[in-house]
Each structure stands twice: as structure tokens, then as C-alpha cells.
Backbone as CSV, one residue per row, in Angstrom:
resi,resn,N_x,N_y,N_z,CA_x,CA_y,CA_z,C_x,C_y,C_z
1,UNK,61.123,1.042,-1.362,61.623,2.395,-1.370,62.917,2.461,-0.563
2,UNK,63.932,3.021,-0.819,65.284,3.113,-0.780,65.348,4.724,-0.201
3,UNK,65.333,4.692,1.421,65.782,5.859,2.640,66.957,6.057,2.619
4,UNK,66.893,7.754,2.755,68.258,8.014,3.459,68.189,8.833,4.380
5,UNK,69.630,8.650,5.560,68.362,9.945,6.154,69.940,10.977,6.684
6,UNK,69.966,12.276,6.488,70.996,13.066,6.381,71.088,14.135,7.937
7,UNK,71.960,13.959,8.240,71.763,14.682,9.447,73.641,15.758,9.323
8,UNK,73.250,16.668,10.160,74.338,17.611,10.007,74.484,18.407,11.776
9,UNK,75.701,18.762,12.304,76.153,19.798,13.173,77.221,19.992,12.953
10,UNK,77.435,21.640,13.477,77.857,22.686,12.606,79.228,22.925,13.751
11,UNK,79.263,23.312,14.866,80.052,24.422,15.872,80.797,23.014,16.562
12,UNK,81.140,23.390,17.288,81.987,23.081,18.406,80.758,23.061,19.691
13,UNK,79.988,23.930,19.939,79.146,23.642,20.784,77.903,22.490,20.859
14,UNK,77.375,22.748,19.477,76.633,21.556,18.885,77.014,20.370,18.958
15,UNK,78.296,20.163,18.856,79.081,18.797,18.666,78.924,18.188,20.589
16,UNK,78.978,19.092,21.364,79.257,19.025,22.885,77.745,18.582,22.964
17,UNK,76.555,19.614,22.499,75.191,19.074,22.868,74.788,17.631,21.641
18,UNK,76.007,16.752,20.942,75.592,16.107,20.877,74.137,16.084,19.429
19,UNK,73.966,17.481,19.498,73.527,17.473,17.979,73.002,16.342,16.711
20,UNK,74.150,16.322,16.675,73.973,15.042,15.488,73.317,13.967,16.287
21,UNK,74.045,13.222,17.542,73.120,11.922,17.586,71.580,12.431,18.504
22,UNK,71.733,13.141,18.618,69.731,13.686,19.283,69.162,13.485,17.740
23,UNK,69.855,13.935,16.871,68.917,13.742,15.117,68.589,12.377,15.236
24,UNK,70.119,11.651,15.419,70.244,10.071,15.385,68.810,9.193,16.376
25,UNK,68.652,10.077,17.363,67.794,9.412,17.929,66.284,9.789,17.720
26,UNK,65.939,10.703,16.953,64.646,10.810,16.829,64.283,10.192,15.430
27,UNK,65.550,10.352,14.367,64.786,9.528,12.785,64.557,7.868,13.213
28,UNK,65.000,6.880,13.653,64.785,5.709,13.950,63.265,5.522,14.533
29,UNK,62.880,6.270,15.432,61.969,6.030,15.982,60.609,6.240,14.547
30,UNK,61.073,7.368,14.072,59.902,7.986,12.584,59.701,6.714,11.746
31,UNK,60.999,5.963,11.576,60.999,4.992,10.893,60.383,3.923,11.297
32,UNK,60.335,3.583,12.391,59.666,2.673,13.811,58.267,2.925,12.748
33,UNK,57.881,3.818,13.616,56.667,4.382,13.729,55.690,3.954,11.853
34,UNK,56.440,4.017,11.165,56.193,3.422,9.459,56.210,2.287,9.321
35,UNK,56.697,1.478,9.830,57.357,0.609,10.086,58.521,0.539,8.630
36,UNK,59.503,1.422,8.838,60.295,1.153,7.350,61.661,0.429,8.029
37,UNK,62.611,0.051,7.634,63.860,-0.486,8.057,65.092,0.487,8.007
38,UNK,65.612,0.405,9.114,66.566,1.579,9.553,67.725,1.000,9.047
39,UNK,68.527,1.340,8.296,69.745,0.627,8.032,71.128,2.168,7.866
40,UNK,72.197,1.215,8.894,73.245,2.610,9.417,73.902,2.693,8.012
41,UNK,74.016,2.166,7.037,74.512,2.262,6.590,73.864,3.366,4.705
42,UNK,72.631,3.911,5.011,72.286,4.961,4.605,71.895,6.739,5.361
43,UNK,72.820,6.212,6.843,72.882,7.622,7.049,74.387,8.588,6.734
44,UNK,73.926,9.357,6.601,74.732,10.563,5.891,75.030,11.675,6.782
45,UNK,76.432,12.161,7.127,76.349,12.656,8.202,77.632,13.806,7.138
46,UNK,77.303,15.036,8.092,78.078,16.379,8.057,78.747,16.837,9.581
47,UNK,79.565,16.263,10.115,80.359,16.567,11.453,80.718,17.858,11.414
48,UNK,80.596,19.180,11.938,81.465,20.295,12.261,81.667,20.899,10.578
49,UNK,80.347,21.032,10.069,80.654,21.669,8.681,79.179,22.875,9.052
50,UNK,79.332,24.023,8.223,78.676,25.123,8.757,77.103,24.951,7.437
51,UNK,76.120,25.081,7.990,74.859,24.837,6.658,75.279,26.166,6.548
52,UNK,75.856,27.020,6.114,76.089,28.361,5.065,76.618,28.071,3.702
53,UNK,77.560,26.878,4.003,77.839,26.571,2.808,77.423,25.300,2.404
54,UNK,77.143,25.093,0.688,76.720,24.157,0.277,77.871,23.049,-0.078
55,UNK,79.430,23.667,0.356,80.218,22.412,-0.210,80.811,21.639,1.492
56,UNK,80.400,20.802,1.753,80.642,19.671,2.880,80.472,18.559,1.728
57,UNK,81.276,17.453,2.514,81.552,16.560,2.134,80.444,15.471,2.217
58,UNK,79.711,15.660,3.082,78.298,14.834,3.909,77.434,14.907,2.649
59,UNK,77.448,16.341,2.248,76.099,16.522,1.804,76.522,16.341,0.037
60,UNK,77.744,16.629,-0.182,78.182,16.565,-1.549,77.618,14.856,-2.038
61,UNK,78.517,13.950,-0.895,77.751,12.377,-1.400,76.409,12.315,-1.282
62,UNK,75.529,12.960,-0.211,74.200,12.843,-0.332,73.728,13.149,-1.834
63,UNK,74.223,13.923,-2.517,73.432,14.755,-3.808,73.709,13.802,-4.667
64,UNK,75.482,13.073,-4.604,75.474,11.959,-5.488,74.730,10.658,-5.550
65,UNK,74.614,10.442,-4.186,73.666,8.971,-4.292,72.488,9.503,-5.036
66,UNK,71.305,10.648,-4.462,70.568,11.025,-5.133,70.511,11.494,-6.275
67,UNK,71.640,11.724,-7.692,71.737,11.844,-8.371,71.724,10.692,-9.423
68,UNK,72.053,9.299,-8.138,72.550,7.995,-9.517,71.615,6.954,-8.632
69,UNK,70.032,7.713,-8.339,69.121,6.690,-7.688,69.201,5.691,-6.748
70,UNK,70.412,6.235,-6.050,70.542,5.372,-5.024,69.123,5.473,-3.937
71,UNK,68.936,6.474,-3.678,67.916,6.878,-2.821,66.247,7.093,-3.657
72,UNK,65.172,7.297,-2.975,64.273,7.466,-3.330,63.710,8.600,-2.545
73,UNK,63.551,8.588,-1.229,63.565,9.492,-0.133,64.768,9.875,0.793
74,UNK,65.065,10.618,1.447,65.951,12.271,2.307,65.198,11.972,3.168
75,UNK,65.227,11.791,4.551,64.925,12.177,5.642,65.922,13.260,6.483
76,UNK,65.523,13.717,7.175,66.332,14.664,8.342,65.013,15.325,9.042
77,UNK,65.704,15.836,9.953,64.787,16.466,11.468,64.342,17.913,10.701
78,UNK,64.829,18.714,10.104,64.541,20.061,9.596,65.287,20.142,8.372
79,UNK,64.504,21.234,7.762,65.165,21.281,6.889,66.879,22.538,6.473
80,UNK,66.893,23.046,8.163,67.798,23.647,8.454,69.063,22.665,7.938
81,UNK,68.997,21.748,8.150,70.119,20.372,8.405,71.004,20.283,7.197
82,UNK,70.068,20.615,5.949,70.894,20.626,4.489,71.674,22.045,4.456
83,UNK,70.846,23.554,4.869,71.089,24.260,4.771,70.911,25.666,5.668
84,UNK,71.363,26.637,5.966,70.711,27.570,6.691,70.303,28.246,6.200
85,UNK,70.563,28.830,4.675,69.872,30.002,3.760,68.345,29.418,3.403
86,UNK,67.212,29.809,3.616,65.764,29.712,3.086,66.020,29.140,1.390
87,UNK,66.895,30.060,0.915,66.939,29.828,-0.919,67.878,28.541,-1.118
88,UNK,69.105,28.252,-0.254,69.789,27.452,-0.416,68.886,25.818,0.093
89,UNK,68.361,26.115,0.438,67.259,24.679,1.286,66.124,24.418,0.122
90,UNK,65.620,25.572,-0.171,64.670,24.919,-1.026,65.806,24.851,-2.928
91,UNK,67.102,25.201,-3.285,67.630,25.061,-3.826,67.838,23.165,-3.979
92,UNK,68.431,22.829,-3.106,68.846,21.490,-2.314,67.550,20.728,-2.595
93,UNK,66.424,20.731,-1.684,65.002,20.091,-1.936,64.905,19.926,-3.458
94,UNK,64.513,20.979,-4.337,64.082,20.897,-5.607,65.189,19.858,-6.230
95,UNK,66.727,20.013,-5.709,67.830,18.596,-6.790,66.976,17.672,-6.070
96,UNK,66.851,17.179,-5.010,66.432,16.019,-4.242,65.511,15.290,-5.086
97,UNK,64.337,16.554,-5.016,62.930,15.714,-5.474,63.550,15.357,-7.021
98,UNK,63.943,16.305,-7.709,64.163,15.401,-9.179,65.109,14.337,-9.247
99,UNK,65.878,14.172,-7.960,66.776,13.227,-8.245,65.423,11.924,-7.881
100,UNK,64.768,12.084,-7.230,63.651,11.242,-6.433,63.039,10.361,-7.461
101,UNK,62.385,11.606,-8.478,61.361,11.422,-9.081,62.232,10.658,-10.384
102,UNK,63.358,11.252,-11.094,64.013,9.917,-11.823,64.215,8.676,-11.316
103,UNK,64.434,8.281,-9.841,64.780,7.305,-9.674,63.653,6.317,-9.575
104,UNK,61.878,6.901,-9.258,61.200,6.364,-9.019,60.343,6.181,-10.640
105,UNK,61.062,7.040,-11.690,60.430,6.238,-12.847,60.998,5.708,-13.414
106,UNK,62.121,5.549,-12.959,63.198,4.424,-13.667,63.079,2.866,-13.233
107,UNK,62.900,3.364,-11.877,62.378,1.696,-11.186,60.773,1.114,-11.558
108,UNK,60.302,2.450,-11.790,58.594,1.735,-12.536,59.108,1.068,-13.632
109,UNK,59.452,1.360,-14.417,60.168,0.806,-16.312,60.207,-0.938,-15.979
């Protein structure tokens, strides 16, 4: 199974508390804990972009890998992280899982 794991902060203050790598430091350990393999080079990051809107650059490639099966699973700390609107998050989730679920019956075939 093919992880990714997406993390996002938004302000100028967030960026000061460091935000993003406190995410950085709690998904590794989740992964620990599975024992799955952490590799830096499937995290996905949104620096100083606001979850109000759905166009950042972080999250635009996230949707593409998950669109062309790069991924199988999305990790992140909340699900605030993709988005701040309730409708826009579970908007986001629902592409995810179908991007998920093609990729995982394409690799059954």
C-alpha cells in the first residue's frame, strides 16, 4: 500500500508555532506504530495557504497523485488540514476515497 501523508499551515502565526512540523512529528510515529515505512518523499505540504480555499498548490498535486494512483491512502492529523469548510472536507475525502478505491482495483487486476 502506497501512503501519503498531507499536512497544511495557514497564517503567519502557525508558521511561528511551527504547525506544519508538530503534524511532521506526530504522522511518523502513527506510521511507527503500524509498522508502515515513512518515506519524505510522499509528504505533501501546503506552507502559508488558507484551508478556505480549495486552490493551493500542496493540495492541487495531492488530488493529482490521487487521481493517477499514485497513492492508495491520505494521512494527515485532522481533517481540518485539507480544508476548513465541513462541506469542502468531506467534498475532498469523497475525490480521495474514489481516487483510493480505483487505484486499489486496478492493482488487484
Amino acid at each position: 500500500m502506497r501512503r501519503a501523508v498531507y499536512v497544511r499551515g495557514s497564517t503567519q502565526r502557525q508558521a511561528q508555532m511551527q504547525t506544519i512540523e508538530q503534524q511532521l512529528e506526530r504522522l511518523p510515529s502513527h506510521f511507527q506504530l503500524h509498522g508502515w515505512e515513512w518515506r519524505d518523499d510522499c509528504v505533501i505540504r501546503s506552507d502559508g495557504y488558507s484551508g478556505a480555499s480549495l486552490k493551493r498548490p500542496g493540495l492541487d498535486r495531492l488530488r493529482d497523485h490521487v487521481s493517477q494512483a499514485h497513492f492508495d491512502r491520505v494521512l494527515m492529523t485532522a481533517p481540518d488540514r485539507l480544508a476548513r469548510k465541513y462541506v469542502h472536507q468531506m467534498l475532498l475525502i469523497e475525490e480521495l476515497e474514489k481516487g483510493a478505491a480505483s487505484s486499489s482495483s486496478s492493482s488487484d487486476q
